[in-house]
C-alpha atoms as one frame of an Amber mdcrd trajectory, in Angstrom:
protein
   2.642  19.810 -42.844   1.497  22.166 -46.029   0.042  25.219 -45.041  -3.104
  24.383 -47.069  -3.644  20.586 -45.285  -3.625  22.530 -41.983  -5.940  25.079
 -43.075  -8.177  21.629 -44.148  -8.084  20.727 -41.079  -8.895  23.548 -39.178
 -12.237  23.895 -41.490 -12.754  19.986 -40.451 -13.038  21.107 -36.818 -14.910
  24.249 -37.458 -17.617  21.789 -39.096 -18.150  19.959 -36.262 -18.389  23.128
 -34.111 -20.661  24.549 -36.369 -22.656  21.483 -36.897 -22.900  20.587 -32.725
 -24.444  24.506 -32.826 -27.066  23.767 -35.814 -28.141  20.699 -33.934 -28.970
  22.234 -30.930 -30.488  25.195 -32.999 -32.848  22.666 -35.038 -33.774  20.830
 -31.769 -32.041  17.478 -32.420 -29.913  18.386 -29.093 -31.500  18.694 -25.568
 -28.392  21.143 -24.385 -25.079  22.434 -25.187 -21.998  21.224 -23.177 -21.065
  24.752 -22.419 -18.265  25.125 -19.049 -17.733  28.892 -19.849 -20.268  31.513
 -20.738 -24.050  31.152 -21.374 -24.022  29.186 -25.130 -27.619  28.403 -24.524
 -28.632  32.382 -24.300 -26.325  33.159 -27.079 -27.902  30.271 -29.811 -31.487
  31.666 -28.106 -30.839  35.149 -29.055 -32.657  36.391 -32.197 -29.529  37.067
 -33.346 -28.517  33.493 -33.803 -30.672  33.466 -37.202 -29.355  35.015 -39.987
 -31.780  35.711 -42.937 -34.002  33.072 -42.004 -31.136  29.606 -40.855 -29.036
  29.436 -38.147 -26.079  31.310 -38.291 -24.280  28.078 -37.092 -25.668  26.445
 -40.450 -24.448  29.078 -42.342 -20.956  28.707 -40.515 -21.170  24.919 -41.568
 -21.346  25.897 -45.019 -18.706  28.394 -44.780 -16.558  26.005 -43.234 -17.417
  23.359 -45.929 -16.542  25.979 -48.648 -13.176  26.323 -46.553 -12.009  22.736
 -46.707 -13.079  22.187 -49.999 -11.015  24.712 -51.476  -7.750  23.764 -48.976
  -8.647  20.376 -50.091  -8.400  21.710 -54.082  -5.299  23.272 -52.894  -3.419
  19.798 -52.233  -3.955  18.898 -55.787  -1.049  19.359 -58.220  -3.489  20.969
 -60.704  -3.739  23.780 -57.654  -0.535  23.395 -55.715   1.097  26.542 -56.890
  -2.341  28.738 -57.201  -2.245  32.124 -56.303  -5.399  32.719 -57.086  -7.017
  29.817 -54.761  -4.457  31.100 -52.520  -6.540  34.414 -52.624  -9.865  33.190
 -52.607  -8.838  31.313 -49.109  -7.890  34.797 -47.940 -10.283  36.600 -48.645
 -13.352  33.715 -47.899 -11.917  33.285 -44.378 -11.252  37.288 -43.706 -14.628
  37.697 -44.355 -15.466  34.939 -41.590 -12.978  36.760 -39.520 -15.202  40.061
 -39.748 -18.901  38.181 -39.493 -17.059  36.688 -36.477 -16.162  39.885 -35.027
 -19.535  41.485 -35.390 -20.974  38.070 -33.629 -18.353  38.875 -31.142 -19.770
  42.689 -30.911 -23.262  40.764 -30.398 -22.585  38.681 -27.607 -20.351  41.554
 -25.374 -22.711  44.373 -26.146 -26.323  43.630 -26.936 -26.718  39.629 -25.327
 -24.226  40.023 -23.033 -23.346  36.402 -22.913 -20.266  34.775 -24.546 -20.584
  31.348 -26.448 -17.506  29.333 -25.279 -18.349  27.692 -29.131 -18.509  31.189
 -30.531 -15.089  31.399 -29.087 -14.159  28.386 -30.607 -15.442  28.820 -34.074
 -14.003  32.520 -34.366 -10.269  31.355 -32.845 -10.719  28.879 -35.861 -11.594
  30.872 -38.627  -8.842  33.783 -37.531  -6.059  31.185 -37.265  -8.079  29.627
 -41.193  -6.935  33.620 -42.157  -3.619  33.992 -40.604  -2.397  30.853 -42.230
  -4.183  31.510 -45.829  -2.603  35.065 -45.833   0.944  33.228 -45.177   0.460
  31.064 -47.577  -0.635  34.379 -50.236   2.140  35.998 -49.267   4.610  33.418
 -49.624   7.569  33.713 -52.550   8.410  31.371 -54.798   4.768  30.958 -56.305
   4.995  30.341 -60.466   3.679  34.146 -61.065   6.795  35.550 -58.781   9.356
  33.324 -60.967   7.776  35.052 -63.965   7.787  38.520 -63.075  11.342  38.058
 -61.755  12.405  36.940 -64.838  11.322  40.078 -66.501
């Protein structure tokens, strides 16, 4: 499997993490299914808005972003891009550093974990580690050039 079509499908199932955590943050879910931690006092917190939706909502969109470039990715057009290769990088190492400071929120100030917190920021680092492989990997059209300098 292509680097990119995994990093599609990693941004599929951070959707539908995100989007179960909007729901319940809009009301359109009773309760979280939530066997570790305290998701409930985490998605309560005032720090589960961020400047004025959900921060799960803006995770959906991130994560929408995420597949939709992956998705680009696949196409010949794109196959070879280093600079789509780079946006991937450095869209999803920004998610891994808003994760990390949600992270920082939920040990040190609510001092309850979000097993779907967890989830989402597991997804998003391994979205990174795989768009920075792909980055860094020879043989893209730009390396053939300057190689045959």
């Amino acid at each position: 499997m292509k680097r990119r079509e995994i990093i599609a499908a990693l941004a599929l199932a951070g959707i539908f993490v995100a989007l179960y955590l909007t729901l319940y943050k809009m009301g359109a879910i009773g309760e979280l299914s939530c066997r570790i931690g305290s998701c409930e006092t985490v998605n309560s917190s005032r720090w589960a808005v961020f400047f004025g939706a959900p921060v799960a909502a803006w995770g959906v969109g991130f994560y929408v972003v995420v597949f939709a470039l992956a998705l680009a990715g696949l196409r010949a057009r794109f196959a070879d891009s280093r600079r789509l290769s780079l946006a991937l990088v450095l869209l999803s190492g920004w998610g891994v550093a808003f994760s990390l400071w949600l992270t920082y929120l939920e040990l040190f100030v609510i001092h309850a974990i979000c097993q779907w917190c967890v989830v989402s920021a597991l997804i998003v680092t391994a979205i990174f580690l795989i768009s920075l492989r792909d980055y860094l990997a020879p043989g893209s059209p730009e390396d053939a050039a300057r190689e045959s300098k």
